[in-house]
N, C-alpha and C positions, 0 to 999 in steps of 0.2 A: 837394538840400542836401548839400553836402561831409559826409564820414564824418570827423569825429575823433578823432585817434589817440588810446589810452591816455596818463594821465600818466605821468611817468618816472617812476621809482624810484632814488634818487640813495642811494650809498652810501658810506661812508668807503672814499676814495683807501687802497689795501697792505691792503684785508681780506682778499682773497685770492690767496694766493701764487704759487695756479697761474692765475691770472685772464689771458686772452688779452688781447692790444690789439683789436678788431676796426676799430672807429670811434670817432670825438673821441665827446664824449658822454658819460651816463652810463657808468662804467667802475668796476671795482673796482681796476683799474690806471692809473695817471696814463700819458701817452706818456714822459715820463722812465723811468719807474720801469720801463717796458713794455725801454727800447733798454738802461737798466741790464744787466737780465737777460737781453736777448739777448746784450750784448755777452760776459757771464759764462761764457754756454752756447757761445757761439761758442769761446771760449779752450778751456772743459773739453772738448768737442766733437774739437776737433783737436790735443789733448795725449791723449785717447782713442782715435784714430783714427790714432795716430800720425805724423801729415802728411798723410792722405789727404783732403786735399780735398772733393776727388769724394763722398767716404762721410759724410767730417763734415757739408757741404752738405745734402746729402741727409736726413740726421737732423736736419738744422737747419731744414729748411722744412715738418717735422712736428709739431715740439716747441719750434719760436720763440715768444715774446709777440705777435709782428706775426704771425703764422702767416694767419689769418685777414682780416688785409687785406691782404696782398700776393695770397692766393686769388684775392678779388675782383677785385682790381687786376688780374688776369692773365687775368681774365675775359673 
């Protein structure tokens, strides 16, 4: 007999702020809400870094919303 997954736990889309994107899905982040805030930390990231790329990058693939699926994805 197949093992059945837990049910999901569905919760209000933007309850939390630091919520990663991982997979569609239950999420406390919509995929909007998830490339908003990457795009935000992208800009503050490389006005921090003051151009460098390289470094803001870097700090970006730790502390992104997508962080977590691109992981995967690179897997």
């Amino acid at each position: 007999m197949p093992s059945t997954p837990p049910p999901g736990q569905d919760t209000a889309t933007g309850t939390d702020p630091d919520a990663k994107y991982s997979e569609p899905g239950y999420e406390d982040v919509s995929l909007g809400q998830a490339v908003d805030r990457d795009q935000q930390l992208a800009d503050a990231l490389s006005e921090r870094h003051g151009g460098d790329e390289e470094a803001a990058s870097a700090e970006f693939d730790e502390k992104s919303a997508g962080a977590p699926a691109r992981e995967r994805q690179n897997r």
